[in-house]
Wavefront OBJ file of the C-alpha trace (Angstrom):
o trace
v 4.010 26.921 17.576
v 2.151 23.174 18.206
v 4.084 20.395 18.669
v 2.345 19.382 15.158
v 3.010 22.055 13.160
v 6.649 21.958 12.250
v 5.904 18.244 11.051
v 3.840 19.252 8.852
v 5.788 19.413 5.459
v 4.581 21.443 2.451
v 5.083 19.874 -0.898
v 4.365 22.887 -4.258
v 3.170 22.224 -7.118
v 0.845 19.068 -6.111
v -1.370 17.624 -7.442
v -0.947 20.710 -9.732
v 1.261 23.553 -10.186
v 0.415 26.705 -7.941
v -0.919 23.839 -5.231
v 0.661 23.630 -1.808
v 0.013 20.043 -0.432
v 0.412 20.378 3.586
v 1.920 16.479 3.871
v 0.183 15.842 7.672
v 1.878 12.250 7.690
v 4.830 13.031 9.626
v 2.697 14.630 12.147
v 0.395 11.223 12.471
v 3.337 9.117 12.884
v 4.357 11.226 16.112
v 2.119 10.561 18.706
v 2.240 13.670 21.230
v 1.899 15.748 17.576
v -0.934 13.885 16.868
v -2.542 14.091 20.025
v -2.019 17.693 20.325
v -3.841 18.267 16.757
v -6.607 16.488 17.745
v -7.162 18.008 20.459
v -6.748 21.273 18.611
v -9.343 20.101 16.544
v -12.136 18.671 18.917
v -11.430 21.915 20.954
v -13.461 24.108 18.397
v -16.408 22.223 18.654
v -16.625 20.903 22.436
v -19.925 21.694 24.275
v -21.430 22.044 21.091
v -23.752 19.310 20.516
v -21.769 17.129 18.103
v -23.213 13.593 17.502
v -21.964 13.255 14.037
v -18.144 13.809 12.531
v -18.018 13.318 8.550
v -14.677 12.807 7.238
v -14.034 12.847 3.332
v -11.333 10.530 2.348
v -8.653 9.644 2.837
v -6.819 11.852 5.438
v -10.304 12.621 6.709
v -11.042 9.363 7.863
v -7.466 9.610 10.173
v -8.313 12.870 11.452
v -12.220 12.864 11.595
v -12.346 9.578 13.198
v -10.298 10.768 16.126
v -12.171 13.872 16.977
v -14.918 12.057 16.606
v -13.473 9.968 19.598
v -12.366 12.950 21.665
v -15.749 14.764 21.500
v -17.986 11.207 21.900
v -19.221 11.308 18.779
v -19.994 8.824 15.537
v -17.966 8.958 13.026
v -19.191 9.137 9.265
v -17.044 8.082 6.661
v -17.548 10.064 3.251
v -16.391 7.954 0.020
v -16.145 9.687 -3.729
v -19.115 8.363 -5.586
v -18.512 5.267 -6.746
v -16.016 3.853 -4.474
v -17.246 1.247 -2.151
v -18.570 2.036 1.278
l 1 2 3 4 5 6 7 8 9 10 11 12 13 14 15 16 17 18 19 20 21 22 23 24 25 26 27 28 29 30 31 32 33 34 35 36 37 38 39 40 41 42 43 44 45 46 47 48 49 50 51 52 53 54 55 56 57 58 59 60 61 62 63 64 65 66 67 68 69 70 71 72 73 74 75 76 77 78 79 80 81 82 83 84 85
């Protein structure tokens, strides 16, 4: 098991019933955990050409952001319509 997943704290029923929300918060506030899921992450797409990460809001932004760093990448921020930039 990753240092992130046990962190990682499922909440039923939400937003709606039959939904399993995976809370990643606890895992963000622990910094190996983090670490260790981004680098998870950025793994599956190293030496593959990435200029660009797009992360849709909100927990996107946290995550995408930082692969984003970890493969040298920009990072694009994606809002729901409406919402400012």
């Amino acid at each position: 098991m990753r240092p992130y997943e046990e962190l990682i704290v499922p909440i039923p029923d939400y937003p709606k019933p039959g939904i399993v929300f995976q809370d990643l918060t606890p895992a963000f506030a622990d910094g190996a955990a983090f670490a260790a899921m981004v680098d998870d992450l950025a793994a599956h797409f190293a030496g593959a050409g990435i200029t660009k990460v797009v992360g849709a809001e909100a927990r996107g932004f946290i995550v995408g952001a930082a692969v984003a760093l970890r493969l040298g990448a920009g990072f694009v921020p994606c809002r729901k319509p409406g919402k400012l930039p």
